[in-house]
mmCIF file of the N, C-alpha and C atoms, coordinates in Angstrom:
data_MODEL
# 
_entry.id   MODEL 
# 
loop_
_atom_site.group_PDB 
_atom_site.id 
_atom_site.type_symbol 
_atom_site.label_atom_id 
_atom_site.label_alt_id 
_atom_site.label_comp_id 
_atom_site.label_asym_id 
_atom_site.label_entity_id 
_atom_site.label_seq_id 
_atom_site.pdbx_PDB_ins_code 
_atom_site.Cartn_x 
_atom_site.Cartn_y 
_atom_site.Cartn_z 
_atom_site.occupancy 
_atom_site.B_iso_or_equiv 
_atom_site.pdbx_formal_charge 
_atom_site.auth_seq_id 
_atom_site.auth_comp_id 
_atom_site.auth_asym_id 
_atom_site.auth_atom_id 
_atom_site.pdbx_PDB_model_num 
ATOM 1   N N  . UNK A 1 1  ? 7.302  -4.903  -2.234 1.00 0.00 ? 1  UNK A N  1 
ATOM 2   C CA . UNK A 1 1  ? 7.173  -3.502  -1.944 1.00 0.00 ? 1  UNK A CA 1 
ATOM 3   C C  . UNK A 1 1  ? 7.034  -3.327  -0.431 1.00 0.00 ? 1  UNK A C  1 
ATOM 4   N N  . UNK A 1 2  ? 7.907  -2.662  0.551  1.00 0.00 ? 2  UNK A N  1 
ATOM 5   C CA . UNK A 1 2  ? 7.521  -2.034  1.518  1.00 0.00 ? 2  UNK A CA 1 
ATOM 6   C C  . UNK A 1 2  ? 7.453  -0.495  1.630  1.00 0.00 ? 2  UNK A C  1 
ATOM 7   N N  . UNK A 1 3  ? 6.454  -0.373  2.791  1.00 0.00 ? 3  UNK A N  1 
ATOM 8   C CA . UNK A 1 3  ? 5.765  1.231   2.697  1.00 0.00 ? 3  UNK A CA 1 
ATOM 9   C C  . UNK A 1 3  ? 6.234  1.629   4.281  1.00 0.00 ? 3  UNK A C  1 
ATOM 10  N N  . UNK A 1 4  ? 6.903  2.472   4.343  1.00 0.00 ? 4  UNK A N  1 
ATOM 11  C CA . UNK A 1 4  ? 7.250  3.225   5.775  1.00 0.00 ? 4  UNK A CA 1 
ATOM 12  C C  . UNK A 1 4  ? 6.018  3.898   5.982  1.00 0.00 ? 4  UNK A C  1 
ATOM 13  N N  . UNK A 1 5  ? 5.195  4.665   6.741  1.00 0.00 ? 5  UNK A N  1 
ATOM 14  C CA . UNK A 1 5  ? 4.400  5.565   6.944  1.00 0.00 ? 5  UNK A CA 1 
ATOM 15  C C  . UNK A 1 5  ? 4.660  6.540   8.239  1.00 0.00 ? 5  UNK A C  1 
ATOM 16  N N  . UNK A 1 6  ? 5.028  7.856   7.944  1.00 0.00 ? 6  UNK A N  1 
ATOM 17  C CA . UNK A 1 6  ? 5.396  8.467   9.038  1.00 0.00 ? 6  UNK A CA 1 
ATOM 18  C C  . UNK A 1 6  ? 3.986  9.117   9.840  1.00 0.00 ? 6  UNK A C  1 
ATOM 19  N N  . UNK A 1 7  ? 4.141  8.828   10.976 1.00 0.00 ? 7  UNK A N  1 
ATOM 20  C CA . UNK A 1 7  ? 2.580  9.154   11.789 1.00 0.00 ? 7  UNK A CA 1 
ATOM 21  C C  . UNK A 1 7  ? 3.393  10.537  13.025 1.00 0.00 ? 7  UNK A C  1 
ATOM 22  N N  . UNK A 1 8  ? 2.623  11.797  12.928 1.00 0.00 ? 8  UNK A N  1 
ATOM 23  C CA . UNK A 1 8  ? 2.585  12.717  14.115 1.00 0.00 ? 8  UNK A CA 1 
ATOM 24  C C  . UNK A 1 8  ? 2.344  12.082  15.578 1.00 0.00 ? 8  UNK A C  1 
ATOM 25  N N  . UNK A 1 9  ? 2.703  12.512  16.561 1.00 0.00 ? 9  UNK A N  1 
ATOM 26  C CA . UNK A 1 9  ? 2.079  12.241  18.043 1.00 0.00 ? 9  UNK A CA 1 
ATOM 27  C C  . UNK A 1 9  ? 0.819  11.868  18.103 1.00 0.00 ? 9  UNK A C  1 
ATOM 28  N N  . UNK A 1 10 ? 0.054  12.652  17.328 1.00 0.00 ? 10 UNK A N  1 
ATOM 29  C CA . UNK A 1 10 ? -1.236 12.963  17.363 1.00 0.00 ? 10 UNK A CA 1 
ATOM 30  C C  . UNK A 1 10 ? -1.660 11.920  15.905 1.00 0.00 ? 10 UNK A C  1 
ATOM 31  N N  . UNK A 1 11 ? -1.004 10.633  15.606 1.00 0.00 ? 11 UNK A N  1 
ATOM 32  C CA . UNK A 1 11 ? -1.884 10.127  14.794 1.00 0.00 ? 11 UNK A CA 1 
ATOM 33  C C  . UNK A 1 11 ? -1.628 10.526  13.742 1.00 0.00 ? 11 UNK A C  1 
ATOM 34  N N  . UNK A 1 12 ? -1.757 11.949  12.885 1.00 0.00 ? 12 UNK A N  1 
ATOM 35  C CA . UNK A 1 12 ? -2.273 12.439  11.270 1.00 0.00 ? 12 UNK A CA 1 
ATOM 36  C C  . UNK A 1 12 ? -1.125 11.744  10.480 1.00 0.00 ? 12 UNK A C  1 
ATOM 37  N N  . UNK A 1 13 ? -0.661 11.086  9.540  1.00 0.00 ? 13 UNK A N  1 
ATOM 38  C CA . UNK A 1 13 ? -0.065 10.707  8.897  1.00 0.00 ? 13 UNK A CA 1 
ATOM 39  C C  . UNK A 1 13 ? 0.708  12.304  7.861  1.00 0.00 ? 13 UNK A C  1 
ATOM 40  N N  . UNK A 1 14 ? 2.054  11.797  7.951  1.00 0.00 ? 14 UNK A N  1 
ATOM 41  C CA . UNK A 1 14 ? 2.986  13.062  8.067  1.00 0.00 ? 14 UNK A CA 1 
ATOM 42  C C  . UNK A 1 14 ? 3.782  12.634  6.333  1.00 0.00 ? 14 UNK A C  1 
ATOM 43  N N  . UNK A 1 15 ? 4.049  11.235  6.299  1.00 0.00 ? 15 UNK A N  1 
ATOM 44  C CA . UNK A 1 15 ? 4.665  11.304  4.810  1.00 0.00 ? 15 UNK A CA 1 
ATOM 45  C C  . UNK A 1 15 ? 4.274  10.065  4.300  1.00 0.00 ? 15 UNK A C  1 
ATOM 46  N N  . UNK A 1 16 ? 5.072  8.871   3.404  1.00 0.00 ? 16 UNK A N  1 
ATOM 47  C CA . UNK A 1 16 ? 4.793  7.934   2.795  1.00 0.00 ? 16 UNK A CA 1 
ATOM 48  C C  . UNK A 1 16 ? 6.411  7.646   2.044  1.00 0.00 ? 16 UNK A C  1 
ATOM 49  N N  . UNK A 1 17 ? 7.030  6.667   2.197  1.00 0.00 ? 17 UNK A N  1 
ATOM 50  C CA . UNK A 1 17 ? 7.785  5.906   1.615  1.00 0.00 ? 17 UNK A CA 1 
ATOM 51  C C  . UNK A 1 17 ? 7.390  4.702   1.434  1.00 0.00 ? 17 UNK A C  1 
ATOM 52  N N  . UNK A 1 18 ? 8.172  4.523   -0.252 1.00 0.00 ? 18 UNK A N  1 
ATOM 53  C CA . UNK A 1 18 ? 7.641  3.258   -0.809 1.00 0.00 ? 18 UNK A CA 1 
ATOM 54  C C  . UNK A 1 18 ? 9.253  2.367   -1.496 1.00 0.00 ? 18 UNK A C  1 
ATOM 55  N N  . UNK A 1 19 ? 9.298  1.880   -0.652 1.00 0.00 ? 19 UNK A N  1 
ATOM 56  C CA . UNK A 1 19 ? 10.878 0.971   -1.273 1.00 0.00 ? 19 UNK A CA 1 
ATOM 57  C C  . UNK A 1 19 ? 10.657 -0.106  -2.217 1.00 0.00 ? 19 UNK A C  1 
ATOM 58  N N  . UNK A 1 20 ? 11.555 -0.737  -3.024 1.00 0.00 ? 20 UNK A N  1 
ATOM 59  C CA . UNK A 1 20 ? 10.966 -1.849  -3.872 1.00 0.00 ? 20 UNK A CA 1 
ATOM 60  C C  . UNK A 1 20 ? 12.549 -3.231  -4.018 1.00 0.00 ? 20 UNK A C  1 
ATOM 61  N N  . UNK A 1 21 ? 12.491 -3.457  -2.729 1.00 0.00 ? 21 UNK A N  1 
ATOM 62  C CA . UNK A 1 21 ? 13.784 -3.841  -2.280 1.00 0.00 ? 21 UNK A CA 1 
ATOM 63  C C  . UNK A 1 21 ? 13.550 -5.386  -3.187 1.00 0.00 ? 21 UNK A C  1 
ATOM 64  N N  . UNK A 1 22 ? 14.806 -6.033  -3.692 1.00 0.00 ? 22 UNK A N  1 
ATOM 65  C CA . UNK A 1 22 ? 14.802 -7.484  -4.649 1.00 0.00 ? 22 UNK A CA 1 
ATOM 66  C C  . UNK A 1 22 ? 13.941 -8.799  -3.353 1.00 0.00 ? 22 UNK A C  1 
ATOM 67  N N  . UNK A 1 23 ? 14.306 -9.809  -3.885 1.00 0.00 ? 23 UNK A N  1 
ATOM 68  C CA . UNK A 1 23 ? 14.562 -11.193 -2.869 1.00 0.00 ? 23 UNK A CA 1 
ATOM 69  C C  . UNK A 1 23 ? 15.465 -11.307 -2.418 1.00 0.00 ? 23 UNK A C  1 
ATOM 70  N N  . UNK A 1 24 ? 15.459 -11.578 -1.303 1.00 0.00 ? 24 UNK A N  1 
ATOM 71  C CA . UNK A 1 24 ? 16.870 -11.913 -0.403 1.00 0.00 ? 24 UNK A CA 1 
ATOM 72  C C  . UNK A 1 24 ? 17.130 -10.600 -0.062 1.00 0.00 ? 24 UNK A C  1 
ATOM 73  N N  . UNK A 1 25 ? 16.520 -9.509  -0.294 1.00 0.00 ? 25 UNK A N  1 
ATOM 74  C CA . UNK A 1 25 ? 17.726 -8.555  -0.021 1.00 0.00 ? 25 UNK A CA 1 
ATOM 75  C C  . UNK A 1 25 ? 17.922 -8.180  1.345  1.00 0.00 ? 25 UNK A C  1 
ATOM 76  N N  . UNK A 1 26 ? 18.768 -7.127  1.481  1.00 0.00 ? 26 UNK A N  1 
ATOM 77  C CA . UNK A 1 26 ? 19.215 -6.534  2.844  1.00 0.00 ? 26 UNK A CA 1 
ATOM 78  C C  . UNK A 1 26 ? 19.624 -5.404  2.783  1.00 0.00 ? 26 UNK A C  1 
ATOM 79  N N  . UNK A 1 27 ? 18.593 -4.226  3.192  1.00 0.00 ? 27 UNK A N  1 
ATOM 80  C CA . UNK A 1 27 ? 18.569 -3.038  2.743  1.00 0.00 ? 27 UNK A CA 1 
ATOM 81  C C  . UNK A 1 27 ? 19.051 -2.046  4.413  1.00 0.00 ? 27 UNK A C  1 
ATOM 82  N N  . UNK A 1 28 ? 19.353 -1.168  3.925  1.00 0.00 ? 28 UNK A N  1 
ATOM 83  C CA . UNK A 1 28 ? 19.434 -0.072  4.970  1.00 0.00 ? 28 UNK A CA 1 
ATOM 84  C C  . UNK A 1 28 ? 18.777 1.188   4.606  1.00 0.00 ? 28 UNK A C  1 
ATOM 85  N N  . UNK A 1 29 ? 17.657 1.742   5.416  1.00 0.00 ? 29 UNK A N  1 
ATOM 86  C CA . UNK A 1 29 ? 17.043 3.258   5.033  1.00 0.00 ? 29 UNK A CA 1 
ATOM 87  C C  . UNK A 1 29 ? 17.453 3.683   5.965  1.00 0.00 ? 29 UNK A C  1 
ATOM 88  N N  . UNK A 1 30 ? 18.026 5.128   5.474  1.00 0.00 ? 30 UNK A N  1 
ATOM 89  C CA . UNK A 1 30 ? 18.903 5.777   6.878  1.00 0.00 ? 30 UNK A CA 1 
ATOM 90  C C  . UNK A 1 30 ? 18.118 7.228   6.746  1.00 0.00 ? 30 UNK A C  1 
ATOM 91  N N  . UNK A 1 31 ? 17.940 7.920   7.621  1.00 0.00 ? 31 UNK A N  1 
ATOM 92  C CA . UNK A 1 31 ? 17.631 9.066   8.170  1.00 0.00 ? 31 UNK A CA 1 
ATOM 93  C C  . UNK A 1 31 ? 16.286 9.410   8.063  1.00 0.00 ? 31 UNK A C  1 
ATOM 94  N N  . UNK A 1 32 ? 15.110 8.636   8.242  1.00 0.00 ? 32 UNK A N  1 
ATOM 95  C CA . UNK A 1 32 ? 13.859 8.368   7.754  1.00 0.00 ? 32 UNK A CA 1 
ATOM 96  C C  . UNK A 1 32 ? 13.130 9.573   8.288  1.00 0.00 ? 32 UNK A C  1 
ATOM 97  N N  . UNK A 1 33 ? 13.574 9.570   9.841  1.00 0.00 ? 33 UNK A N  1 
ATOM 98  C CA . UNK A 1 33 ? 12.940 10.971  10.172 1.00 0.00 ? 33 UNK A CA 1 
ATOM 99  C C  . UNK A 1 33 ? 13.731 12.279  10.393 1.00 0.00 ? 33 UNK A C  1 
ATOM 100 N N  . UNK A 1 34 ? 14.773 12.304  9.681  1.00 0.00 ? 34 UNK A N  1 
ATOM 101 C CA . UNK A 1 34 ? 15.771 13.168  9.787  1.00 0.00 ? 34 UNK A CA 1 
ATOM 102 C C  . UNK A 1 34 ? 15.313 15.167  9.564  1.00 0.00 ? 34 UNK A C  1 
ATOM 103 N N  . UNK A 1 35 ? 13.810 15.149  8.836  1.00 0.00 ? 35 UNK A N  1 
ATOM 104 C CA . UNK A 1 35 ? 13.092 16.042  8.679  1.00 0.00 ? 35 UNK A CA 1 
ATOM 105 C C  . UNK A 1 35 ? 12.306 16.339  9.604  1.00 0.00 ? 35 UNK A C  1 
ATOM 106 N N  . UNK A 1 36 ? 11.927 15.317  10.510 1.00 0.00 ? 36 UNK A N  1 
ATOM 107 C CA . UNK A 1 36 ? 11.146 15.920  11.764 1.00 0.00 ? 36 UNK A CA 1 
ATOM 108 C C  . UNK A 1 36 ? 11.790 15.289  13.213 1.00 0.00 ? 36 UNK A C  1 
ATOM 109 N N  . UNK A 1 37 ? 12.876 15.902  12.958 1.00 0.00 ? 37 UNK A N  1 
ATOM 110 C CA . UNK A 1 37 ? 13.800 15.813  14.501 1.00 0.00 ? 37 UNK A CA 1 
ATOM 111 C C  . UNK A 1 37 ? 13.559 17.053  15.335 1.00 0.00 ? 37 UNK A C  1 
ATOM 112 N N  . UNK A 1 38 ? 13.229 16.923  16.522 1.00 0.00 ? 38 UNK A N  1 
ATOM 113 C CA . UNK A 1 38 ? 12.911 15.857  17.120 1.00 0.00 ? 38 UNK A CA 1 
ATOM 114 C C  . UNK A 1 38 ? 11.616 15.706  17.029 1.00 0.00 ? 38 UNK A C  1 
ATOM 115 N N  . UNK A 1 39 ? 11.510 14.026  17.540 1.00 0.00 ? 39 UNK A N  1 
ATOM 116 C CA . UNK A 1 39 ? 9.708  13.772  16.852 1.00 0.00 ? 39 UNK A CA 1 
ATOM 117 C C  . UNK A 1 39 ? 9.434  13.248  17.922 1.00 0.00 ? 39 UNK A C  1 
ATOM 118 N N  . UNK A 1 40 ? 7.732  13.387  17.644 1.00 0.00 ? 40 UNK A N  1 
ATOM 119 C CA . UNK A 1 40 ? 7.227  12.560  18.372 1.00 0.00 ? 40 UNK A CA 1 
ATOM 120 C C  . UNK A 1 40 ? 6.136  11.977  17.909 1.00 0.00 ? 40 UNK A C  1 
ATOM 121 N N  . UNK A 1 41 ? 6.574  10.615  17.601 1.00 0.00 ? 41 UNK A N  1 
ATOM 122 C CA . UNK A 1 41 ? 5.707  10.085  16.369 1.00 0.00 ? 41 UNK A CA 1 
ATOM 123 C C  . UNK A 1 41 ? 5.756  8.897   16.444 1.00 0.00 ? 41 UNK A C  1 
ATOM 124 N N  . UNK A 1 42 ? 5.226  8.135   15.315 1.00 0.00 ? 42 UNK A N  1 
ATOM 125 C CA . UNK A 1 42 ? 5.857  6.508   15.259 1.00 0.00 ? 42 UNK A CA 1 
ATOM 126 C C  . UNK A 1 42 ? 5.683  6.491   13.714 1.00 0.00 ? 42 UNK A C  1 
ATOM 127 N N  . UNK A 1 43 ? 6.393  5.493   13.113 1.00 0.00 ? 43 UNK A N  1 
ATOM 128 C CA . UNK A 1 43 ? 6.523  4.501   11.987 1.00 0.00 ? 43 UNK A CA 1 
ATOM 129 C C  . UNK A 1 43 ? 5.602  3.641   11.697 1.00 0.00 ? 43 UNK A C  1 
ATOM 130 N N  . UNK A 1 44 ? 4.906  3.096   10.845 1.00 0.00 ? 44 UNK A N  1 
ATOM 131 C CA . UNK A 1 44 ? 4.022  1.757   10.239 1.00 0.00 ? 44 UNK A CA 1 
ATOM 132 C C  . UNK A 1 44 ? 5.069  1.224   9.223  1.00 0.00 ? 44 UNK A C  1 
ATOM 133 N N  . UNK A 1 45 ? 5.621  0.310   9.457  1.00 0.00 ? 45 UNK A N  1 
ATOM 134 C CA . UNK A 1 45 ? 6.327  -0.613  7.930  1.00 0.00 ? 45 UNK A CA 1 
ATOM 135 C C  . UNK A 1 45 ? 5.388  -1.767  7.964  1.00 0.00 ? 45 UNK A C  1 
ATOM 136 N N  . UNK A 1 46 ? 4.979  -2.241  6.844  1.00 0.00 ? 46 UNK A N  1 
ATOM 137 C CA . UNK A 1 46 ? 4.720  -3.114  6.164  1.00 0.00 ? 46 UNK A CA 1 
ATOM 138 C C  . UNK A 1 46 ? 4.621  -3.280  4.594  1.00 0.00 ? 46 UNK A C  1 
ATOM 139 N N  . UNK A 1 47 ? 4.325  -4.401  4.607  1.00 0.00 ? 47 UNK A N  1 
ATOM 140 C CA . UNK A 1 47 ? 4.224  -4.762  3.078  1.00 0.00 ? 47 UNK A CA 1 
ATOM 141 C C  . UNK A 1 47 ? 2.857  -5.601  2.567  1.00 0.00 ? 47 UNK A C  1 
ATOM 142 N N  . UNK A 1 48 ? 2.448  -5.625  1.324  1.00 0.00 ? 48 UNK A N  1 
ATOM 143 C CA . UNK A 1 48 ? 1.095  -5.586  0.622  1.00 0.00 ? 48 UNK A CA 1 
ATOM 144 C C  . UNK A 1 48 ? 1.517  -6.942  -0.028 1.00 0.00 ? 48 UNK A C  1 
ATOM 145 N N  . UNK A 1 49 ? 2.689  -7.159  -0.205 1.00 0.00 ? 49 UNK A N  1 
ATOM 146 C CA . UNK A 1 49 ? 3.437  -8.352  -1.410 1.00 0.00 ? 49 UNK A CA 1 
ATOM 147 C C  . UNK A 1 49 ? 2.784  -9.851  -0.756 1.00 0.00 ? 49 UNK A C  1 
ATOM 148 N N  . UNK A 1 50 ? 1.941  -10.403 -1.228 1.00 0.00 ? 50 UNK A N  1 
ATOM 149 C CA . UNK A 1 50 ? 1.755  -12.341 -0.904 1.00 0.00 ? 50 UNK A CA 1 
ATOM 150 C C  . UNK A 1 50 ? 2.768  -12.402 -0.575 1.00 0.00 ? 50 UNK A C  1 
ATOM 151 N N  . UNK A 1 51 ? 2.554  -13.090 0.688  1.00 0.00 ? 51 UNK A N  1 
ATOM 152 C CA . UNK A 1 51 ? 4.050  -13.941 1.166  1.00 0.00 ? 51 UNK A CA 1 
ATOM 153 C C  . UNK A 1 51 ? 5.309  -13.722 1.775  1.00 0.00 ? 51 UNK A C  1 
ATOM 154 N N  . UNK A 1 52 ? 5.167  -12.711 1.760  1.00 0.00 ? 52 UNK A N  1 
ATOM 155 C CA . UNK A 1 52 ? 6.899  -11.403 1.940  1.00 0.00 ? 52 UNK A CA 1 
ATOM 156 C C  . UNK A 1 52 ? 6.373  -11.438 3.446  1.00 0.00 ? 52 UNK A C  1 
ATOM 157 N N  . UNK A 1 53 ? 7.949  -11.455 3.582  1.00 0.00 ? 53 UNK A N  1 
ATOM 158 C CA . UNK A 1 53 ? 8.365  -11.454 5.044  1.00 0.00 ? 53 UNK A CA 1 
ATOM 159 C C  . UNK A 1 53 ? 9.593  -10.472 5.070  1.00 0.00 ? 53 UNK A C  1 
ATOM 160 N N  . UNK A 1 54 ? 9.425  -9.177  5.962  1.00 0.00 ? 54 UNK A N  1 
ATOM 161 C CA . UNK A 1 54 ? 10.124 -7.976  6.299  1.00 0.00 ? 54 UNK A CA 1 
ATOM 162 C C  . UNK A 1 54 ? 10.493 -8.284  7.682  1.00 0.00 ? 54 UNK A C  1 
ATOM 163 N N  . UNK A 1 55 ? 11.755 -7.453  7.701  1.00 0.00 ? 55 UNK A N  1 
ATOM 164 C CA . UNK A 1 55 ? 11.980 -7.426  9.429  1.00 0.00 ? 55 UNK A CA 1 
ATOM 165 C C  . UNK A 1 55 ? 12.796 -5.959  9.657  1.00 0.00 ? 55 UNK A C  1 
ATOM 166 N N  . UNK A 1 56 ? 12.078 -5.869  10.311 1.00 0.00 ? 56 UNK A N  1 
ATOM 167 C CA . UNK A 1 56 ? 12.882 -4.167  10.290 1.00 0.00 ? 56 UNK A CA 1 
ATOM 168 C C  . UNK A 1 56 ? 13.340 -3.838  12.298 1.00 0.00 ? 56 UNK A C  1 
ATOM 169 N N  . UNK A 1 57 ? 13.887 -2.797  12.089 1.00 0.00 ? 57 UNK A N  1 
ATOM 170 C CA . UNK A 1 57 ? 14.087 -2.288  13.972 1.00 0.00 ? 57 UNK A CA 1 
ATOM 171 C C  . UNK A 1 57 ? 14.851 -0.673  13.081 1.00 0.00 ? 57 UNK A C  1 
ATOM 172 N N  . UNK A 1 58 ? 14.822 0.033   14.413 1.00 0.00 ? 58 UNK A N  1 
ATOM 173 C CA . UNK A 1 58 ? 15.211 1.732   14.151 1.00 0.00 ? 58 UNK A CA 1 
ATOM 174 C C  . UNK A 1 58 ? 16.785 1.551   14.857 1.00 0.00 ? 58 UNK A C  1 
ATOM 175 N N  . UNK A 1 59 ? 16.917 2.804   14.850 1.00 0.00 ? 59 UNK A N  1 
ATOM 176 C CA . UNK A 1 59 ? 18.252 2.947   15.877 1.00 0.00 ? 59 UNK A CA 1 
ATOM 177 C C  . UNK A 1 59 ? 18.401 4.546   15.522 1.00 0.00 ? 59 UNK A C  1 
ATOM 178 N N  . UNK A 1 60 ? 18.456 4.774   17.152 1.00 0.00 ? 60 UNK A N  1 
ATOM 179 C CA . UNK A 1 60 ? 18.671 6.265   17.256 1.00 0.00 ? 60 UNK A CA 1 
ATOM 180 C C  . UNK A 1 60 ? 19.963 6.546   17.808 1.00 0.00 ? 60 UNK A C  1 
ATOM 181 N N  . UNK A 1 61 ? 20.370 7.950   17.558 1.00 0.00 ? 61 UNK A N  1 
ATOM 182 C CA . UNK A 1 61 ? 21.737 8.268   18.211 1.00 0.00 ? 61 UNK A CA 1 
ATOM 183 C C  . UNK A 1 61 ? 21.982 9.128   18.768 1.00 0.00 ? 61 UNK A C  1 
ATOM 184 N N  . UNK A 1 62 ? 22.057 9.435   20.110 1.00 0.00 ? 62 UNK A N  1 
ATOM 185 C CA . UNK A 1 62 ? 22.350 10.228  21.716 1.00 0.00 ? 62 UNK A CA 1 
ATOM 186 C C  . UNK A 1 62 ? 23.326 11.513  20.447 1.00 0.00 ? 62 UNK A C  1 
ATOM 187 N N  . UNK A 1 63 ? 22.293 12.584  20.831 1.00 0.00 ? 63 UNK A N  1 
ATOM 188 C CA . UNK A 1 63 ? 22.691 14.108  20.403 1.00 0.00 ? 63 UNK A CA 1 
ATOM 189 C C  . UNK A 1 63 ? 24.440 14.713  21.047 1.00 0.00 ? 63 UNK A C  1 
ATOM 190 N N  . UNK A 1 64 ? 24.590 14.016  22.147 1.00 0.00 ? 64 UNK A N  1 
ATOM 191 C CA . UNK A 1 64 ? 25.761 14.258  22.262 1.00 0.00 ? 64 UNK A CA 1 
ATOM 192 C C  . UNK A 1 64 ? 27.058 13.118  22.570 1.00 0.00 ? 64 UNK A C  1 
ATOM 193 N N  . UNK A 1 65 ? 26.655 12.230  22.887 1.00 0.00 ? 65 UNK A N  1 
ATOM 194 C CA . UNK A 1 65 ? 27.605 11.018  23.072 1.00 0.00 ? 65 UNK A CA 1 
ATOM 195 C C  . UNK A 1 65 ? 27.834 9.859   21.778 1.00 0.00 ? 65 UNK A C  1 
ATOM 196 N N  . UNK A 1 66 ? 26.861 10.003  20.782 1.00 0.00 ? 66 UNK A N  1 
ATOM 197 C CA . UNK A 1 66 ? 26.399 9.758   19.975 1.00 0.00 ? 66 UNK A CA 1 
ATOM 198 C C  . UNK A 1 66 ? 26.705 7.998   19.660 1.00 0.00 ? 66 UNK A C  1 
ATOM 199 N N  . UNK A 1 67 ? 25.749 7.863   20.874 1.00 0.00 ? 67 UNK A N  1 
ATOM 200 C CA . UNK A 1 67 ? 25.659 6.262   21.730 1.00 0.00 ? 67 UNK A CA 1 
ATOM 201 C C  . UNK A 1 67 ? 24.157 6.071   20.611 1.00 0.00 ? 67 UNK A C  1 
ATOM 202 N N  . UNK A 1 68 ? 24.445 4.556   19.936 1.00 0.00 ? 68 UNK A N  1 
ATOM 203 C CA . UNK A 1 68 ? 23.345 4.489   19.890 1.00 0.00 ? 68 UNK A CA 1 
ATOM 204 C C  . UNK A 1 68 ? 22.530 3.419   20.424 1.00 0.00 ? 68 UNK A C  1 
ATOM 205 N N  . UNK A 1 69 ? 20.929 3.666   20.401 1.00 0.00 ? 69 UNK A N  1 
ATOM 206 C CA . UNK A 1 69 ? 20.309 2.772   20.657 1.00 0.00 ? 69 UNK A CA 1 
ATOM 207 C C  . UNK A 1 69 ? 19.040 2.285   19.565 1.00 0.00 ? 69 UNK A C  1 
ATOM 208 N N  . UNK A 1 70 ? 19.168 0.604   20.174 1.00 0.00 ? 70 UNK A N  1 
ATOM 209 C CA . UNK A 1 70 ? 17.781 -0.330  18.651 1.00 0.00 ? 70 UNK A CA 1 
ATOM 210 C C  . UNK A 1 70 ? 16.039 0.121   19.681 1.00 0.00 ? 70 UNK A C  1 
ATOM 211 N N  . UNK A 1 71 ? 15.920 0.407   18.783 1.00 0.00 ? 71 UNK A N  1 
ATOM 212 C CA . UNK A 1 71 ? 14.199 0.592   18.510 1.00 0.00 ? 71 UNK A CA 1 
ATOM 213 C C  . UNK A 1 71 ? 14.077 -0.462  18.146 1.00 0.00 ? 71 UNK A C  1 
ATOM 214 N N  . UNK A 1 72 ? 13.210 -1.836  18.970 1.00 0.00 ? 72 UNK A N  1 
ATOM 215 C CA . UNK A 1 72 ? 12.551 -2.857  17.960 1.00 0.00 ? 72 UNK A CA 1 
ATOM 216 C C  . UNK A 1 72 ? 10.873 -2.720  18.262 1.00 0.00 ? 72 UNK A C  1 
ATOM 217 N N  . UNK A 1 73 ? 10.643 -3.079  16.987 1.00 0.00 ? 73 UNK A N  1 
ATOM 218 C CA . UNK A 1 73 ? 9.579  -3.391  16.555 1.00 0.00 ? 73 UNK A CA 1 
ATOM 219 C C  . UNK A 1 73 ? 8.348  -3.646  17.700 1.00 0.00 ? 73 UNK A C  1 
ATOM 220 N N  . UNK A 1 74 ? 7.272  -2.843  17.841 1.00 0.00 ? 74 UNK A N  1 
ATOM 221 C CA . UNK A 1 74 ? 6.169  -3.447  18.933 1.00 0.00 ? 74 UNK A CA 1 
ATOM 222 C C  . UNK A 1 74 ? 4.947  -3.881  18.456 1.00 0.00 ? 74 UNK A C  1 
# 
């Protein structure tokens, strides 16, 4: 199980996604904050599962050139 958690500027926790992706897999979640554009916020992913190993990064896309760029992980 991984859990996205969408966080405001200010901290308050804004939503909750809960994925339930197989073994091995290789998933794509697309438009996560597509409801609070533009944001100013951050993400929490993790997972609760023994043992599980996640790897995630974002990627945003330039409003008009629609260049994108990776968000990794801090």
């Amino acid at each position: 199980m991984v859990v996205i958690e969408l966080h405001g500027g200010d901290g308050a926790p804004a939503r909750d996604q809960v994925h339930d992706p197989g073994p091995w897999s290789n998933n794509q979640i697309n438009r996560v904050l597509r409801n609070y554009a533009p944001v100013n916020g951050y993400l929490d992913i993790f997972t609760n599962t023994p043992d599980a190993t996640i790897y995630c990064y974002g990627s945003v896309l330039d409003n008009v050139t629609s260049d994108p760029t990776t968000v990794l992980p801090q």
